[in-house]
C-alpha positions, -999 to +999 in steps of 0.1 A: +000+000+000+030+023+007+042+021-027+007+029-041+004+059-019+038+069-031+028+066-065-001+084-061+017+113-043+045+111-071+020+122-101+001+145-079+036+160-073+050+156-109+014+174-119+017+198-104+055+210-111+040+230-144+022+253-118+047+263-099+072+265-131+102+242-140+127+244-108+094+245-083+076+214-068+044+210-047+049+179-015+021+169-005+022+148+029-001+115+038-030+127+060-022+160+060-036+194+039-006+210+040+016+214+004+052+228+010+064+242-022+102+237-029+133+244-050+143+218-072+178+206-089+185+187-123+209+160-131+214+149-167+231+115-165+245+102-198+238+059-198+252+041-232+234+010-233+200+011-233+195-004-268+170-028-256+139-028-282+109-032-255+123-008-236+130-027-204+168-014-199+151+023-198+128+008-177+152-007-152+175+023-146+139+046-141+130+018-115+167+024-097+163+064-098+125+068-089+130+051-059+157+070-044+149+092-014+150+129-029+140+122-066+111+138-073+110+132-116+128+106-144+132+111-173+143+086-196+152+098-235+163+065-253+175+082-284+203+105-267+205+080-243+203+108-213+185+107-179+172+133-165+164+137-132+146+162-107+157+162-071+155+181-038+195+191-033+190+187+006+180+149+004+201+137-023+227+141-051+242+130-087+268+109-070+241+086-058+221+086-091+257+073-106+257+048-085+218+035-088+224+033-124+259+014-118+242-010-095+213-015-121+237-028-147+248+004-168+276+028-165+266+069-165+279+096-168+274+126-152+265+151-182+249+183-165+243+188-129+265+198-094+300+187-102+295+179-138 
């Protein structure tokens, strides 16, 4: 049920990230009214090797990122082969989006982002 709630909260969040403009989130918290509105970084992570054709290596390395504590967005561009992903700078940071994506099975490469 977690996960679902999670999930839920994660494109209520995403939704509503046009609304508050590109480097702004919403957080909404379980059982609660309240919305805290907050400043959010981008990582662009470079991952050669997601040629598979039903898309399950893009898959995989989403799975690793969206779980991680901090990440609030993935996006996966098969053609360039770039990840990009939204974050909050106080919870996390590239170097352990580097190492999601190593552990998944793929080596990155920090393209754009803190220490790029």
């Amino acid at each position: 049920m977690k996960s679902i709630t999670r999930s839920l909260m994660l494109v209520a969040t995403l939704s509503s990230v046009a609304a508050f403009g590109p480097a702004m989130a919403a957080v909404f918290f379980p059982g609660s009214a309240r919305t805290v509105a907050m400043r959010l970084s981008e990582a662009v992570i470079h991952v050669p090797g997601m040629t598979c054709s039903n898309h399950s290596c893009a898959t995989t390395v989403y799975m690793a990122l969206i779980r991680l504590r901090g990440v609030m967005g993935v996006g996966v561009d098969e053609s360039t082969q770039d990840v990009t992903v939204k974050y909050i700078p106080s919870r996390t940071n590239p170097a352990v989006f580097l190492k999601a994506v190593k552990d998944a099975g793929f080596p990155g490469t920090l393209v754009h982002g803190p220490r790029a």
